[in-house]
C-alpha positions in Angstrom: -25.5 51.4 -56.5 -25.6 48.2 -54.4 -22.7 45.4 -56.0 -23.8 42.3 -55.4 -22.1 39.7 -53.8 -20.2 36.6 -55.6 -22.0 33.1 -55.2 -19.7 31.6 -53.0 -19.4 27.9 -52.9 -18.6 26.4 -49.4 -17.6 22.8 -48.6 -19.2 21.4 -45.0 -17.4 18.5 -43.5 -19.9 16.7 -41.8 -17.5 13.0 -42.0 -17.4 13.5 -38.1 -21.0 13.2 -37.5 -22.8 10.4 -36.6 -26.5 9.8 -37.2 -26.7 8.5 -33.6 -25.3 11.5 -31.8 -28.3 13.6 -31.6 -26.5 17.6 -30.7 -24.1 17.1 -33.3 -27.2 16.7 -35.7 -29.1 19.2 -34.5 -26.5 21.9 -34.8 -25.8 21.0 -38.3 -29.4 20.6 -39.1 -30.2 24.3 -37.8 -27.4 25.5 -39.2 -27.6 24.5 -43.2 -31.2 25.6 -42.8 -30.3 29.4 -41.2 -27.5 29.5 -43.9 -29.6 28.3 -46.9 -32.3 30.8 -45.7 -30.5 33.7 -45.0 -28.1 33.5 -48.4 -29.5 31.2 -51.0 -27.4 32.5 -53.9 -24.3 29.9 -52.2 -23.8 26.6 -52.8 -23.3 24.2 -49.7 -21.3 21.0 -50.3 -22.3 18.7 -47.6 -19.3 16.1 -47.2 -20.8 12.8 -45.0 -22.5 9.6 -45.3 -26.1 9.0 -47.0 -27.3 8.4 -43.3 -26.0 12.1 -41.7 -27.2 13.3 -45.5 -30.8 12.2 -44.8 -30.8 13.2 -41.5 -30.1 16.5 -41.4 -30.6 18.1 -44.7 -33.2 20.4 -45.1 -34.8 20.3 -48.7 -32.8 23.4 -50.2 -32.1 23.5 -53.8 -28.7 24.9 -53.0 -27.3 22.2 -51.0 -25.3 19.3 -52.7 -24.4 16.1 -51.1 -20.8 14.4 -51.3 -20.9 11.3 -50.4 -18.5 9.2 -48.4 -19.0 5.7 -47.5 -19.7 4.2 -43.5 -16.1 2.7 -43.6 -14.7 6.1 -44.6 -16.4 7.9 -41.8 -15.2 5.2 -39.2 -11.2 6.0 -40.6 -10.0 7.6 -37.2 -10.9 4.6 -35.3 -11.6 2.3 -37.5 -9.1 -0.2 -40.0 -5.4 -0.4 -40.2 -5.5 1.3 -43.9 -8.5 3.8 -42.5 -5.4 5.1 -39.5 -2.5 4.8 -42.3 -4.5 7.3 -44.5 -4.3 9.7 -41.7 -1.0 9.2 -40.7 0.2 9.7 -44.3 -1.4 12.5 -44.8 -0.5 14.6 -41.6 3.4 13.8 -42.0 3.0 14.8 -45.2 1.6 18.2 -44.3 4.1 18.5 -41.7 7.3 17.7 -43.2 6.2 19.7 -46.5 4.9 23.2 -47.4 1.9 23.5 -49.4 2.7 24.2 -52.1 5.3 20.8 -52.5 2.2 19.1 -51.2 0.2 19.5 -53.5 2.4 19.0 -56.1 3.1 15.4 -54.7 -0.1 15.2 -54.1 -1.0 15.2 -58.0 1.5 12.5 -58.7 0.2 10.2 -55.9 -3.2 10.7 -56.5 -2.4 8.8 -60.5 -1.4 5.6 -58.7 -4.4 2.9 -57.2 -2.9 3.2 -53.9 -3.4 6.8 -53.4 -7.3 5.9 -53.2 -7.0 3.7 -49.7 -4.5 6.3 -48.2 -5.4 9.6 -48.7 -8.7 11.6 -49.7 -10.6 10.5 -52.6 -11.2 14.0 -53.4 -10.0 17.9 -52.7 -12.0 21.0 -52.9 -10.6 21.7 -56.2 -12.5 18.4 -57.3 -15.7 19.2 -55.9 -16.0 22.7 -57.0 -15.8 24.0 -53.3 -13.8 27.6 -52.3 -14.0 26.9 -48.7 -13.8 24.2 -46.3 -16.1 24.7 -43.2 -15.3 22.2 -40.5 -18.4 22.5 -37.6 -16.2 19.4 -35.6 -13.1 20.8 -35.2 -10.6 18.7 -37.5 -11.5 17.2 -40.9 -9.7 14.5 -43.5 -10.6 16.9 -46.4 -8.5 19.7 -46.2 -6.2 20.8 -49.2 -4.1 23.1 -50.3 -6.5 24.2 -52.8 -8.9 25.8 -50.4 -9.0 27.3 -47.0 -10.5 26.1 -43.9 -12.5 27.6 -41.4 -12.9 25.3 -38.2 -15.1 25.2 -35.1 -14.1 24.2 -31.7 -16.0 24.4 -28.4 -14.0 21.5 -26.6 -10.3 21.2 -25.1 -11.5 19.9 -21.8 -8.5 17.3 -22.2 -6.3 20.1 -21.4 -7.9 21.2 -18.2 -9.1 17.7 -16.9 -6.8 15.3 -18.1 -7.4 12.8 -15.5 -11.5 12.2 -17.4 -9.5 10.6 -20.7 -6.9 7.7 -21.3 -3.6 8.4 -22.8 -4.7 7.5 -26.3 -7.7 9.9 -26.2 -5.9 12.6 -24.9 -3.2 11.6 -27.8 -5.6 11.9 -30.3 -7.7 15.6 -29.6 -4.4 17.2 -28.8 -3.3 15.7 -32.3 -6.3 16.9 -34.2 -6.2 20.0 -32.0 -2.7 21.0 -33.2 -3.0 19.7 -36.6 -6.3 21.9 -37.2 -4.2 24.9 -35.9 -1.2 24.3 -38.1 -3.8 24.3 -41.4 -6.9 26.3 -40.5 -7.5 30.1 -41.7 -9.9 31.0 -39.0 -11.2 29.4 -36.1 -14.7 30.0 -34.5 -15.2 29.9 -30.8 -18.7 29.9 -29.4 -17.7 31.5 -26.7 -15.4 34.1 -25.5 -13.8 31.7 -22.9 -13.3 29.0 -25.7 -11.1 31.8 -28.0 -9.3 32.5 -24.6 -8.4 29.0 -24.1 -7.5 28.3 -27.7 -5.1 31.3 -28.4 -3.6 30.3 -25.0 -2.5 27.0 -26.3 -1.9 27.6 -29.4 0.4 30.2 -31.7 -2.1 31.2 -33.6 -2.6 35.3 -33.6 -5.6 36.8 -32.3 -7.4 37.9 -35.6 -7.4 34.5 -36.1 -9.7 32.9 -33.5 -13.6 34.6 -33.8 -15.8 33.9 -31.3 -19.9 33.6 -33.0 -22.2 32.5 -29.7 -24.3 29.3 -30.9 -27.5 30.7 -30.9 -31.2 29.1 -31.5 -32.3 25.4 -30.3 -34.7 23.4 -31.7 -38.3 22.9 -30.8 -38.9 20.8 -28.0 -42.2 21.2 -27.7 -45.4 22.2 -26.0 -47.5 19.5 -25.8 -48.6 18.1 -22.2 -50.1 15.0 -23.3 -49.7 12.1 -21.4 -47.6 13.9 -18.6 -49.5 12.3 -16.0 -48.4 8.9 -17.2 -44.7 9.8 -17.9 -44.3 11.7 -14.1 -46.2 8.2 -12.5 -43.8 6.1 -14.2 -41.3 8.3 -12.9 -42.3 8.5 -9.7 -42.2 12.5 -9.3 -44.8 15.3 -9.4 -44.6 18.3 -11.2 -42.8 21.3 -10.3 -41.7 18.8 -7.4 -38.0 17.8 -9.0 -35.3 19.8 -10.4 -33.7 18.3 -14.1 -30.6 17.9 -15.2 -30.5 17.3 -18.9 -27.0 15.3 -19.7 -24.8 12.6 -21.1 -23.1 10.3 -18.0 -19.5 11.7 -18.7 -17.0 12.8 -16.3 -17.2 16.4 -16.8 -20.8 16.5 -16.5 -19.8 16.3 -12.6 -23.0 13.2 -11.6 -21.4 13.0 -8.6 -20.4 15.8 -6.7 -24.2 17.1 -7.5 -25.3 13.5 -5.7 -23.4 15.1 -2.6 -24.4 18.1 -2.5 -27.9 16.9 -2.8 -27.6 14.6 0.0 -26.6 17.8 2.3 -30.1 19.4 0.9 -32.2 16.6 2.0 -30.3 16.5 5.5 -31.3 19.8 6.0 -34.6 19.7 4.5 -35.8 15.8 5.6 -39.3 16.7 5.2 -38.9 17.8 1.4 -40.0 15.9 -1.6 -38.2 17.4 -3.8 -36.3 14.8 -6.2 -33.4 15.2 -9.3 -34.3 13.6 -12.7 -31.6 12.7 -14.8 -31.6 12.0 -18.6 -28.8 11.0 -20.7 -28.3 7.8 -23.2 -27.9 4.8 -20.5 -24.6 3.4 -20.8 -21.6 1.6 -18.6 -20.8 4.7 -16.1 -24.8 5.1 -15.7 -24.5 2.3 -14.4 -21.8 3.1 -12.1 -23.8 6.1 -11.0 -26.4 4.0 -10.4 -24.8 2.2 -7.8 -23.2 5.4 -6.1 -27.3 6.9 -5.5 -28.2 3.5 -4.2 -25.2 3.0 -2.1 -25.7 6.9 -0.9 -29.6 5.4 -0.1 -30.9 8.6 -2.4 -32.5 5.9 -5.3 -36.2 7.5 -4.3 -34.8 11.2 -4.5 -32.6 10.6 -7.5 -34.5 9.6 -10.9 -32.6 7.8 -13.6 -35.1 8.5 -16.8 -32.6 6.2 -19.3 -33.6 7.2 -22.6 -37.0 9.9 -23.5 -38.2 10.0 -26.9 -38.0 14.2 -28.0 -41.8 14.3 -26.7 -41.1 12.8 -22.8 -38.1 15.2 -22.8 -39.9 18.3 -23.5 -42.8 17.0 -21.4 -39.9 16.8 -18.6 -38.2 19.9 -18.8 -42.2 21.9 -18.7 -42.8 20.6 -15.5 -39.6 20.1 -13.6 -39.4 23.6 -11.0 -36.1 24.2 -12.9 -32.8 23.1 -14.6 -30.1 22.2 -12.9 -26.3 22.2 -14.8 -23.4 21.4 -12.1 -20.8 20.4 -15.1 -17.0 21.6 -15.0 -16.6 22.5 -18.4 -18.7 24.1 -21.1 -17.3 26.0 -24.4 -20.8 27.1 -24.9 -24.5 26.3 -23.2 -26.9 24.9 -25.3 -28.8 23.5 -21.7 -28.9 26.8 -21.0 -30.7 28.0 -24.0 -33.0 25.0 -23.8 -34.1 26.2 -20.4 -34.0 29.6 -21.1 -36.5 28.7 -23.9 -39.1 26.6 -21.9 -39.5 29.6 -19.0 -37.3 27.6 -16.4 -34.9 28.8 -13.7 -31.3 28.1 -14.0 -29.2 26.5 -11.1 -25.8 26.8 -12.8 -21.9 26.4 -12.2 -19.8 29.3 -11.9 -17.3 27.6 -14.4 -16.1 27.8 -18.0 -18.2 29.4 -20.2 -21.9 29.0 -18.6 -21.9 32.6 -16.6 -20.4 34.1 -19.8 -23.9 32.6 -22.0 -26.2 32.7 -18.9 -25.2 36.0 -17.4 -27.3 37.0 -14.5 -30.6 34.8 -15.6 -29.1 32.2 -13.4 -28.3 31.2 -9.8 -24.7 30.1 -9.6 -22.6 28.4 -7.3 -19.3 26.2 -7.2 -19.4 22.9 -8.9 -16.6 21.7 -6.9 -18.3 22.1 -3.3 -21.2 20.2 -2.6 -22.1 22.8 0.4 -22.3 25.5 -2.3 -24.7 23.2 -4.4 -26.7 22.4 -1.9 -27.2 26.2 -0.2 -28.1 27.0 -4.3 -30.7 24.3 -4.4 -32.4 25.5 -1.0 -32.0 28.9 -2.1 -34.3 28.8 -4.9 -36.7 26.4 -3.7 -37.3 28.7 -0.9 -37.8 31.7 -3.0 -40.6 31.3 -5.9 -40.2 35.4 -6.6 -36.4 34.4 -7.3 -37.6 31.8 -9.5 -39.8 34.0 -11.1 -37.2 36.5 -11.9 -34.6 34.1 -13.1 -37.0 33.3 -16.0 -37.9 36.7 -16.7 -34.5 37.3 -16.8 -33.8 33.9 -18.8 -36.4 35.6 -21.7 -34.3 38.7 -21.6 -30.8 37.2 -22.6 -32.6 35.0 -25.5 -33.7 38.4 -26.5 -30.4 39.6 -26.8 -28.4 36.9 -28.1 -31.0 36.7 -30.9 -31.8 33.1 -32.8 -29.5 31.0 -35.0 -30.2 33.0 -38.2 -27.5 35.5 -36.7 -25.3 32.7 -35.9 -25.4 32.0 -39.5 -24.9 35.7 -40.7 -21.7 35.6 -38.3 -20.2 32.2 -39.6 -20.8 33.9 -43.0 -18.9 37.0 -42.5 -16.3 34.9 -41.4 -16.3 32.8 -44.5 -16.6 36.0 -46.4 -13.5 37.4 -45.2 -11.4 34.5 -45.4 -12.0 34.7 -48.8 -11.6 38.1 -49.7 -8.4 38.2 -48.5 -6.9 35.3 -50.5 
């Protein structure tokens, strides 16, 4: 006789988000839809604004909406009283257990001010046996309920020079904080749970690693190619695309040199790099470096592409490129996986750990290495052609977000069962 599970109901902190960051959105949009899909009987509690609400809500009957306001979202960086509330409450959970928390919580929580400096709400309030947090830390957690928490970044840790002393202040604060509260902690990859159990004393059951799995749907239309690659000034197949943000990590530069030593050896090729990525000040700065390296023809700033011009981009680019230093996971990688292109890929972090052997690797820190990769596979179409075959292989076998869910909800499951 089968026994049927409980309906659980579990809390999603989505306060972090913002309707402008497009990944964070898309990970949370897949993600309520896999988990609503593959076990409608829970309840999800989505905690975030009416924007992040609207945006990436799918239209499940068993998803509830929590609302907190713009100013509330803004609190880690935001007003005096907004950075009070958080101070108050994490010296509170660090000078006191629990239990005396949440006693003195209940008496502070009767008086006017306790509205403007802590929480307006705990999971007892909302109905909600679990706290999920997809971004790592959350202003939510009580002692009421137990928190499971994702994290896929401590790149402060390993290049510390990329952030100012405040930033690197405030992730090694939310980082320890989340570990000094959190039940479980999902990894999406296995080099993420190695770096987290390394700096932190939390024990080994505790960290699980679940591989993000699934992207969206970029697309398959070629309409208006033509146009887009003109006003670009590439041809297809002709460039190689690097789909990325302008920060630090993502490592702009040292692929600029080792492109420059490609096109020293190779003066008669036309091949060209395309870079997308929101425009913003150290574009800018990149910008200059190309021009000043006289590559501005070879390397393509596309500023910002509408979903459409991105997927028409990544079709007809030869293949993806991803020099970066640090990765916890390698949603890139899954993108070009998905669209049938080859992978040029740093031998770093977690990327050979998602990619495995459908990509050609080499060291992000030597531009000689980039550039013998790079003339490597433009030289060898039936290595190309394997790299994808072998790209469609490890999709295969990491399976589509669906099991991501099933994972995150065993993990929720047992949490709870053993309460």
């Amino acid at each position: 006789m089968l026994i049927a599970k409980p309906k659980l109901r579990i809390a999603i902190d989505l306060a972090y988000a913002q309707p402008n960051d497009a990944k964070a959105c898309s990970y949370a949009k897949r993600l309520l839809k896999n988990l609503g899909e593959i076990a409608p009987a829970h309840e999800y509690i989505v905690i975030g604004s009416k924007e992040i609400f609207r945006d990436i809500s799918p239209p499940l009957a068993n998803t509830r909406h929590v609302e907190i306001s713009d100013t509330f979202v803004s609190s880690p960086i935001g007003s005096v009283l907004d950075r009070i509330r958080i101070a108050a409450r994490g010296a509170f959970l660090f000078l006191f257990p629990f239990n005396v928390f949440d006693r003195l919580r209940k008496i502070y929580r009767s008086t006017y001010i306790s509205t403007k400096l802590l929480a307006p709400f705990t999971m007892k309030d909302i109905n909600a046996q679990l706290l999920f947090c997809p971004f790592l830390d959350s202003l939510f957690h009580s002692p009421d309920a137990p928190v499971v928490s994702v994290i896929d970044d401590l790149q402060y840790l390993a290049y510390p020079q990329f952030f100012t002393a405040q930033e690197i202040s405030k992730r090694d604060r939310a980082f320890r904080d989340t570990c000094r509260y959190v039940s479980r902690i999902i990894a999406p990859s296995e080099f993420m749970r190695k770096v987290i159990l390394a700096n932190s004393n939390l024990k080994a059951e505790q960290v699980i690693t679940v591989y993000t799995r699934g992207v969206d749907e970029i697309g398959n239309s070629v309409e208006g190619s033509e146009d887009l690659l003109k006003r670009l000034g590439v041809q297809a197949s002709r460039y190689l695309l690097y789909p990325a943000n302008y920060l630090p990590h993502k490592n702009h530069e040292m692929l600029f040199v080792g492109f420059n030593l490609y096109i020293q050896r190779h003066n008669k090729n036309d091949l060209k790099i395309v870079l997308t990525g929101l425009p913003d000040d150290r574009q800018q700065f990149l910008k200059e470096i190309v021009r000043r390296m006289g590559l501005s023809k070879q390397i393509i700033f596309a500023e910002y592409l509408l979903k459409d011009d991105f997927a028409l981009l990544m079709q007809k680019c030869y293949a993806v490129i991803i020099p970066s230093l640090y990765e916890g996971s390698g949603e890139s990688l899954l993108e070009a996986m998905s669209m049938s292109k080859p992978i040029l890929c740093s031998n770093v972090t977690a990327l050979p750990e998602i990619a495995r052997d459908s990509a050609l690797y080499f060291d992000p820190r030597k531009p000689d290495d980039i550039a013998n990769a790079i003339s490597r596979l433009v030289n060898d179409s039936a290595l190309a052609d394997d790299l994808v075959e072998r790209g469609k292989l490890r999709l295969r076998e990491l399976g589509d977000g669906r099991i991501t869910a099933k994972e995150y909800l065993q993990v929720f499951e047992d949490v709870l069962s053993a309460l």
